[in-house]
PAKETI-741376 format. One line per field, with one value per residue (C-alpha): x, y, z; residue in one letter; residue number from 1; chain. Coordinates in pm, whole numbers, plus 50000, padded with zeros to 5 digits. Each point is the difference from the previous one (the first is absolute). Layout:
# PAKETI-741376
xx: [X,...]
yy: [Y,...]
zz: [Z,...]
timi: [A,...]
drense: [NUM,...]
seke: [A,...]
This chain:
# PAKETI-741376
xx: [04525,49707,50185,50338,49751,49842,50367,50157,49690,49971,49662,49738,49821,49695,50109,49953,50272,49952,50159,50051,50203,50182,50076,50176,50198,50118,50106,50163,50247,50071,50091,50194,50211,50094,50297,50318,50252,50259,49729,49829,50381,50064,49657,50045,50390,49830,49748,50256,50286,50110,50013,50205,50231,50103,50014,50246,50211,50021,50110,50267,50141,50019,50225,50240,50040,50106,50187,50203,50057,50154,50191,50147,50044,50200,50218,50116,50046,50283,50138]
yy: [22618,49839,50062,49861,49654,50001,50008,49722,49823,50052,50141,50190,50247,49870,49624,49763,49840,49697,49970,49635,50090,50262,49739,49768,50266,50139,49632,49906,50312,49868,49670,50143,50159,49704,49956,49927,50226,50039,50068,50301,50115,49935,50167,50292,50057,50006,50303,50167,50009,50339,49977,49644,50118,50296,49757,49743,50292,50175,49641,49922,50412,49871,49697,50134,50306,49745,49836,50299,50138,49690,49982,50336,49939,49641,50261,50234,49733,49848,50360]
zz: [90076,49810,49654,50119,50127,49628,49859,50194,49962,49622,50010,49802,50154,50182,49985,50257,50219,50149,50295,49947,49695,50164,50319,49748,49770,50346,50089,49651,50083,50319,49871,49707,50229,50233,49815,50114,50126,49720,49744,50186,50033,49658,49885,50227,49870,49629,50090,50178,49724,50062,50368,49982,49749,50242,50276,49822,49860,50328,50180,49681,50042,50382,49923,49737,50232,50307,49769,49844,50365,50146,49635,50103,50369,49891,49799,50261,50271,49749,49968]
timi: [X,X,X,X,X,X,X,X,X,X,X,X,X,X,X,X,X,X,X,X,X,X,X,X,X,X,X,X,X,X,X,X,X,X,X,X,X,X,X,X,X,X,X,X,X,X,X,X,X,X,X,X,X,X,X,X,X,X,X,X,X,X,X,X,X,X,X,X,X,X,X,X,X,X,X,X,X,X,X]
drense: [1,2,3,4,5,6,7,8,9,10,11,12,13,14,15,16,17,18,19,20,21,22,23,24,25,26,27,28,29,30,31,32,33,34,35,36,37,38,39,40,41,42,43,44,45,46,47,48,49,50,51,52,53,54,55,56,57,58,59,60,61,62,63,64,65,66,67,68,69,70,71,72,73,74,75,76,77,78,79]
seke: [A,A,A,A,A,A,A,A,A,A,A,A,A,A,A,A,A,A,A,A,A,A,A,A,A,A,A,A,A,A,A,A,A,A,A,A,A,A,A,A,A,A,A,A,A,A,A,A,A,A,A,A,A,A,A,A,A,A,A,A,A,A,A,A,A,A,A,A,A,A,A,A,A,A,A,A,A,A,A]
């Protein structure tokens, strides 16, 4: 626990926080992340590449599959 605090923290062992210091750094993330909607969508699609491009391709296989089946059904009503 204490060396996971001195690595978000950038610390040295045995240096002083301040807990001023850490009050504001905590607050400048908060701040930083009041952003609005699209960007946090956009930012989370960009470290999530892998999971969005299995997303789209599974929603685009979905669509040309509806689109092939009512293709075929159009054929054998006109039969």
């Amino acid at each position: 626990m204490e060396y996971a605090k001195d690595i978000v923290l950038n610390l040295k062992s045995g240096q002083e926080v301040n807990k001023r210091d850490w009050r504001r750094t905590r607050n400048r993330r908060r701040n930083n992340q009041k952003a609005g909607i699209f960007s946090k969508t956009l930012g989370k699609l960009l470290r999530h590449k892998i999971i969005t491009t299995i997303a789209i391709a599974t929603i685009g296989f979905m669509a040309i599959d509806i689109y092939l089946v009512t293709s075929f059904v159009n054929v054998l009503v006109r039969i």
